[in-house]
C-alpha positions as CSV (number, residue, x, y, z in Angstrom):
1,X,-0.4,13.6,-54.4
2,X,-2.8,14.1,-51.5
3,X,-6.4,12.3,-52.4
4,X,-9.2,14.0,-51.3
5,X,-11.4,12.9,-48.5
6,X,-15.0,11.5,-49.4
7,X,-18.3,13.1,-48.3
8,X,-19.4,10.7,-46.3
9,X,-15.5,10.7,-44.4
10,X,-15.2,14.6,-44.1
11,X,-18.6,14.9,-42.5
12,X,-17.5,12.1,-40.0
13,X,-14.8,14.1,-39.4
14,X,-16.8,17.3,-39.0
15,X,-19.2,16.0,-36.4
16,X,-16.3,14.5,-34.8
17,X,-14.2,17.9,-34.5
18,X,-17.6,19.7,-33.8
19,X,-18.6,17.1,-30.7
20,X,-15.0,18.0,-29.3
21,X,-16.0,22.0,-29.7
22,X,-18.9,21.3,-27.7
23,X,-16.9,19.3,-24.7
24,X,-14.5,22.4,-24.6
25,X,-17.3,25.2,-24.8
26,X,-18.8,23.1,-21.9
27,X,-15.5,22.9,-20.0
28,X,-15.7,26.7,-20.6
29,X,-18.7,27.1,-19.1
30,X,-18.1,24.7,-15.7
31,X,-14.8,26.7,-15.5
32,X,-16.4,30.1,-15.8
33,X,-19.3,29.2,-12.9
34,X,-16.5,27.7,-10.8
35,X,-14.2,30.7,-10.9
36,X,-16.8,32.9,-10.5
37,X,-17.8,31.0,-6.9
38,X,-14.7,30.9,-6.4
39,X,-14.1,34.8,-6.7
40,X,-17.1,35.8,-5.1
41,X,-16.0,33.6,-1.8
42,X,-13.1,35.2,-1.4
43,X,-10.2,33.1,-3.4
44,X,-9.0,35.7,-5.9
45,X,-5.7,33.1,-6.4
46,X,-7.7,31.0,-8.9
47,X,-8.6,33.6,-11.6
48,X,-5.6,33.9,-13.6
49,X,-5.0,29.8,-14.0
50,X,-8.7,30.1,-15.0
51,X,-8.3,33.1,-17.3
52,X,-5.3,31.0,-19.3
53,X,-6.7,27.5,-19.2
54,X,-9.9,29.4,-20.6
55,X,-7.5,30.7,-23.1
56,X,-6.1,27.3,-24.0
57,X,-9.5,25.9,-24.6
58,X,-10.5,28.8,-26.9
59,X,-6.9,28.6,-28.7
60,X,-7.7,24.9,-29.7
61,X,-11.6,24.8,-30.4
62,X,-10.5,28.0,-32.7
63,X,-7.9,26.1,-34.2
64,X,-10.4,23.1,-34.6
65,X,-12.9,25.1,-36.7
66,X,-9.8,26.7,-38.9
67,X,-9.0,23.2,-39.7
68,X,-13.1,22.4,-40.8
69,X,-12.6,25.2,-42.9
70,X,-9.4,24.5,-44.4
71,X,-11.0,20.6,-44.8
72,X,-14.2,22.6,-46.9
73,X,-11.5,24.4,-49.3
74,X,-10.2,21.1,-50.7
């Protein structure tokens, strides 16, 4: 038997998971303004890394809010 998490624990958690969302829509941005000078200087190398390590931070702050609202459900 699982026991459920308290109120006060599974809103620490929440801001917890929510402050990591932020970093990673953040890193989103900084890698978006960085590919694009990169691309508009002339180094077209550096958009597919960007495009999948873009990916990968979409793929866990996705995954992150799944598990907030799994965490509501119980």
């Amino acid at each position: 038997m699982k026991k459920s998490f308290s109120r006060e624990q599974r809103m620490t958690i929440v801001y917890g998971i929510l402050s990591i969302v932020l970093v990673l829509v953040l890193l989103q941005l900084w890698l978006l303004a960085a590919t694009m000078n990169a691309y508009l200087g002339g180094d077209e190398a550096v958009v597919w890394p960007a495009a999948l390590a873009s990916l990968g931070c979409f793929a866990l702050a996705a995954g992150l809010l799944r598990y907030i609202y799994t965490l509501d459900r119980r």
